[in-house]
C-alpha positions as CSV (number, residue, x, y, z in Angstrom):
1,X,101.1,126.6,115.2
2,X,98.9,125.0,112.8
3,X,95.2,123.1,114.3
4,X,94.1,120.4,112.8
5,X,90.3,119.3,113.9
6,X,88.7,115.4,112.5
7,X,87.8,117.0,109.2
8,X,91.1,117.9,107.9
9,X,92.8,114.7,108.7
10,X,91.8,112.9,105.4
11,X,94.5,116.1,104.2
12,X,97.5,115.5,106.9
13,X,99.4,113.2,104.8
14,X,98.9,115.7,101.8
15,X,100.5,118.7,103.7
16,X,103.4,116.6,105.0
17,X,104.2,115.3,101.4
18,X,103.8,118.8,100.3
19,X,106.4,120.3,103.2
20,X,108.5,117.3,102.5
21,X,109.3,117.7,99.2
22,X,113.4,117.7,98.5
23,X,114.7,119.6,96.1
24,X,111.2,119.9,94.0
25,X,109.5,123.5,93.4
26,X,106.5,123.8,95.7
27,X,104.2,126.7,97.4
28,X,102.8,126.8,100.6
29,X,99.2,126.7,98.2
30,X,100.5,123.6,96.7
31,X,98.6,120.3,98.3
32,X,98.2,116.2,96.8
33,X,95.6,114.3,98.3
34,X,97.1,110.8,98.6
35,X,94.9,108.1,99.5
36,X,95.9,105.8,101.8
37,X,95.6,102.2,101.0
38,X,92.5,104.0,98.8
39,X,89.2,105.4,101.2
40,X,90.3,102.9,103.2
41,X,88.5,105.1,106.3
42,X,85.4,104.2,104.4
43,X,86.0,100.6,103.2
44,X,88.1,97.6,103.4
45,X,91.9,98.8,102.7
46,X,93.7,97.9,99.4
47,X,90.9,96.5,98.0
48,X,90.0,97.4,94.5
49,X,86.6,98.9,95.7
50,X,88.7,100.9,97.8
51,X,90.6,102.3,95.0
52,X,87.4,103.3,93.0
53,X,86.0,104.8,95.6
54,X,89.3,107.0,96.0
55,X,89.4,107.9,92.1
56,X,85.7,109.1,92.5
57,X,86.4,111.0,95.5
58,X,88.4,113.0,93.4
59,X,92.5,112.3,95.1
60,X,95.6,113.4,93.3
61,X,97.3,109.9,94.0
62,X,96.1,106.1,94.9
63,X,98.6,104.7,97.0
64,X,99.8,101.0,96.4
65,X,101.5,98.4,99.0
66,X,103.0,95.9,97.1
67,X,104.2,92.4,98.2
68,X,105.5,89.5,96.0
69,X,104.4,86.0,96.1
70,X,106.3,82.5,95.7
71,X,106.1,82.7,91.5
72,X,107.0,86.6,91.2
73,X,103.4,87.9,91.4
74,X,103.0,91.2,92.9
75,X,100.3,91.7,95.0
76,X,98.5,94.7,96.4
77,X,98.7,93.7,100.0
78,X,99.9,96.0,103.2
79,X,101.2,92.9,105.6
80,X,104.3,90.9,104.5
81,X,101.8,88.3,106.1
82,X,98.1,86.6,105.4
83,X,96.4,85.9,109.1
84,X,95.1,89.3,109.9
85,X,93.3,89.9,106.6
86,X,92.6,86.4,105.4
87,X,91.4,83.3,106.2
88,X,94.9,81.6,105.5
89,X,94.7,79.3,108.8
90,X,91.1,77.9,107.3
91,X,92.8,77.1,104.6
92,X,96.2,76.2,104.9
93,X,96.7,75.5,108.7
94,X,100.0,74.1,108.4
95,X,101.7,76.4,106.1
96,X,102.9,79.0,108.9
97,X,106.3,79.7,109.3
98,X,108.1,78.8,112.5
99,X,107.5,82.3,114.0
100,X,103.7,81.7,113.5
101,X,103.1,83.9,110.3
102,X,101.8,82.9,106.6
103,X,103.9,85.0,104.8
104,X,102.5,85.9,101.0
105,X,105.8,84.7,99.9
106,X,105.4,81.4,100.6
107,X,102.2,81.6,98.8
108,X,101.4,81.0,94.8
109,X,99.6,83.5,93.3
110,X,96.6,81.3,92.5
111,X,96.6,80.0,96.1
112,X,96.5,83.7,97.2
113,X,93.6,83.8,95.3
114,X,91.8,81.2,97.1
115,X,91.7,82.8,100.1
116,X,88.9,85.2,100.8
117,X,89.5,89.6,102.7
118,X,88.4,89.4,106.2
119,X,88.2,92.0,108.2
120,X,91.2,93.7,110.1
121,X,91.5,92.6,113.7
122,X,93.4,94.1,116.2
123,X,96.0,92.0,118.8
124,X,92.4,91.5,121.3
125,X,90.4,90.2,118.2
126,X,87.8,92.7,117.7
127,X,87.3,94.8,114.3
128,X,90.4,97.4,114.0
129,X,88.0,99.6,112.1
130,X,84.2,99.2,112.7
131,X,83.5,102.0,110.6
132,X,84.4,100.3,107.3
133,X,81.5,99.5,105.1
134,X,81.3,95.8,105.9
135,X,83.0,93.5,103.4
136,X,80.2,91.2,102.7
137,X,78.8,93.6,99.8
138,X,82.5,93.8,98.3
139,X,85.0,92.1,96.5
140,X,87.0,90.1,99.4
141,X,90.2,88.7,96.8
142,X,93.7,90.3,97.0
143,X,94.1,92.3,94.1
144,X,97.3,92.2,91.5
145,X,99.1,94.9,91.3
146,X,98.6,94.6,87.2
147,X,95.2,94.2,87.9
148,X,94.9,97.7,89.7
149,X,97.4,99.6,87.8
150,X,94.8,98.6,84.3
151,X,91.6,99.7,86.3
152,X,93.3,103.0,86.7
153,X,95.0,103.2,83.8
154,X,91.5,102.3,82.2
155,X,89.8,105.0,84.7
156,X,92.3,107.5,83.7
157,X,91.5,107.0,79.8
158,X,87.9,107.2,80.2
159,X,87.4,110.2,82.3
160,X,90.4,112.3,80.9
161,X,92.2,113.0,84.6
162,X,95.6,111.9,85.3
163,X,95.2,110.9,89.3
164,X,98.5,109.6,90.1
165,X,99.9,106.5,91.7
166,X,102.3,105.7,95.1
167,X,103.5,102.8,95.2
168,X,105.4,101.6,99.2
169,X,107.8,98.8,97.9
170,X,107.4,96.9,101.0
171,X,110.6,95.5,102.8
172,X,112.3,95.1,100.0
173,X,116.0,94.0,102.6
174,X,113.6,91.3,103.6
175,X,112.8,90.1,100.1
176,X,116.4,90.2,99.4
177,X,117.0,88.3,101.6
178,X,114.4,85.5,100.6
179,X,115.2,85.5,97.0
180,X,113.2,87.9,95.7
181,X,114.3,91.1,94.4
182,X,110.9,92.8,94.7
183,X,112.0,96.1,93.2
184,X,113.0,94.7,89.7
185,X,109.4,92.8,89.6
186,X,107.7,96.5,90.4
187,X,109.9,98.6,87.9
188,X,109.2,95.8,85.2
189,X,105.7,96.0,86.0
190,X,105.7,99.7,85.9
191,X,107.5,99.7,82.9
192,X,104.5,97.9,81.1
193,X,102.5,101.0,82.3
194,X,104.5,103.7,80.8
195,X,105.9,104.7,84.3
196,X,109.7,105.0,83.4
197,X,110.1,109.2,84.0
198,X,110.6,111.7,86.5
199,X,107.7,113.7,85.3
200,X,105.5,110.4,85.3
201,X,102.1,110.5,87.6
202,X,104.0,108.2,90.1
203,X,106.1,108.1,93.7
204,X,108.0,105.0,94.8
205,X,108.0,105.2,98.7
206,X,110.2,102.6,101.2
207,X,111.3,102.5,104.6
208,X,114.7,101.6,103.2
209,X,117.2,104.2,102.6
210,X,119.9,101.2,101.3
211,X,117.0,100.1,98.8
212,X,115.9,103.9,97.4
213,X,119.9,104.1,96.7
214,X,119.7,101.0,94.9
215,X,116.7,102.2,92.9
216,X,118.5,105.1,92.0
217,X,122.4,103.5,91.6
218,X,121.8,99.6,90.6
219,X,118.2,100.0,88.5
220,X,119.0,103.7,87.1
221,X,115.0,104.1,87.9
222,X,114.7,107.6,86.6
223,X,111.0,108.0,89.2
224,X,110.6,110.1,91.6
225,X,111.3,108.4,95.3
226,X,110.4,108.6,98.6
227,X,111.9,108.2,102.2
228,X,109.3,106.8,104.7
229,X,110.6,107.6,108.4
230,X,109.2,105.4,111.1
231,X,110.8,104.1,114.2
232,X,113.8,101.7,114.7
233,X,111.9,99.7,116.8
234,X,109.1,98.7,114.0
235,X,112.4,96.9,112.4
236,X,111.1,98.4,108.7
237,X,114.4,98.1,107.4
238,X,118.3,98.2,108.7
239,X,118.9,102.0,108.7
240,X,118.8,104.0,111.5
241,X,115.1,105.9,110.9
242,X,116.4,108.7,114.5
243,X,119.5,109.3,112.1
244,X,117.2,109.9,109.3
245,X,115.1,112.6,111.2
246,X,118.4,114.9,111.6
247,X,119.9,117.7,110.0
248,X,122.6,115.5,108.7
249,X,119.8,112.6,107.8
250,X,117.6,114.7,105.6
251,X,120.8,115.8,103.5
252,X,121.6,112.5,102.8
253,X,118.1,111.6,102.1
254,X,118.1,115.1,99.0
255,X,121.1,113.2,97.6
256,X,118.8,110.0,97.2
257,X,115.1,111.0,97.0
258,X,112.8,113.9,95.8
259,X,110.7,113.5,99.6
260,X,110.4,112.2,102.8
261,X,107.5,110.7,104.3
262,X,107.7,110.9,107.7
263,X,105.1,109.4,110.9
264,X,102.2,111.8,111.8
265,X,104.1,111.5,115.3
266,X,107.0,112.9,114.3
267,X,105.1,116.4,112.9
268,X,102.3,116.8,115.6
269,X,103.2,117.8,118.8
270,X,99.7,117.0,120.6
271,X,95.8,118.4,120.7
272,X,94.6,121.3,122.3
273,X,91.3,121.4,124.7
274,X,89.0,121.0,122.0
275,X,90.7,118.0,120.6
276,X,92.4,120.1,117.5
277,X,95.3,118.4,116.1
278,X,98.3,120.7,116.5
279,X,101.1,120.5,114.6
């Protein structure tokens, strides 16, 4: 079995999306380099600051996760939710939901852009990554998804590479279900960039089999799709993420999607004595 030590781990999600690939011709030599929420081991995630930092770091994609807002805006923003990266309860303390949550939905774009990136806390308070470079020194606003698709798009021109984008529709069965039919507002979007074809610099990843089937079916999207696999109990979407994982799961997903994109979890089986990853 494959070891893994610290160094490679920047690379994991590279080699799964290479071995996950569906029906698309690959080698074992062939790896991407997709940056999660951009260098977001070396600063604040999703941020545009993040993003440059990726493209100059040399990735094959910049990953996007987009949310919508009350007045069809889409953001670049990982939580359905404002309190654990914003200061949302400074500044609109009774705006919360009954379950607790400000939910960027219930937001207008230019309020979302009042509110200022703080840094990510876990559930005891304290900074979920200390690491970061602090955000002080950087941009702290929620970035539109227009707003980093033209930076790229700019970068791109400028220094003649083609890094690609991968974009995580995020739960689009829940924005459904409040109106919003978030995967029309990316495709439009994406439309305006010139991302309308399979061979197009571009990967649309969800959690929701019923949703990538619509993509394909209802919106006749013609880009390349992913299946993210995570656990039922993370309630991502309706579909049954242990049925995905078998035999009979992946074949339905190659009728649907060009990958899969499963949890680290679900391909590493532990570490050795000296800490190696092992998958």
């Amino acid at each position: 079995m494959a070891k893994l030590n610290d160094k490679n781990k920047f690379s994991l999600i590279s080699i799964l999306f290479t071995v996950a690939l569906l029906g698309c011709t690959t080698t074992n030599n062939e790896f991407r380099v997709i940056a999660h929420r951009g260098a977001s081991g070396y600063l604040p995630e999703n941020t545009l600051a993040s993003k440059a930092l990726a493209y100059g770091m040399g990735v094959d994609y910049i990953e996007q996760d987009v949310v919508i807002t009350r007045d069809d805006k889409a953001v670049v923003f990982h939580d359905l939710y404002l309190e654990r990266m914003t200061n949302v309860r400074e500044m609109f303390e009774d705006r919360a939901r009954n379950d607790g949550h400000y939910y960027v939905l219930d937001f207008t774009l230019e309020e979302i852009q009042t509110l200022e990136l703080i840094t990510r806390k876990n559930k005891f308070g304290e900074e979920q990554f200390p690491d970061r470079e602090n955000l002080s020194s950087l941009s702290t606003k929620i970035p539109t998804f227009t707003q980093e698709l033209s930076m790229l798009t700019s970068l791109n021109r400028k220094t003649g590479k083609s890094i690609g984008i991968y974009v995580e529709i995020k739960d689009p069965d829940w924005h459904l279900q409040n109106g919003k039919d978030i995967s029309a507002i990316v495709l439009s979007i994406l439309a305006d960039y010139g991302y309308e074809n399979q061979d197009d610099d571009i990967f649309l990843q969800s959690f929701s089999a019923t949703e990538l089937k619509r993509l394909k079916k209802e919106n006749a999207t013609q880009l390349k799709t992913i299946q993210l696999i995570g656990e039922n109990s993370w309630n991502e979407s309706p579909d049954d993420h242990n049925f995905l994982r078998t035999h009979d799961g992946l074949a339905s997903i190659a009728k649907y999607a060009s990958g899969i994109a499963p949890r680290v979890e679900h391909v590493i089986t532990g570490r050795d004595e000296n800490g190696n990853l092992i998958v």
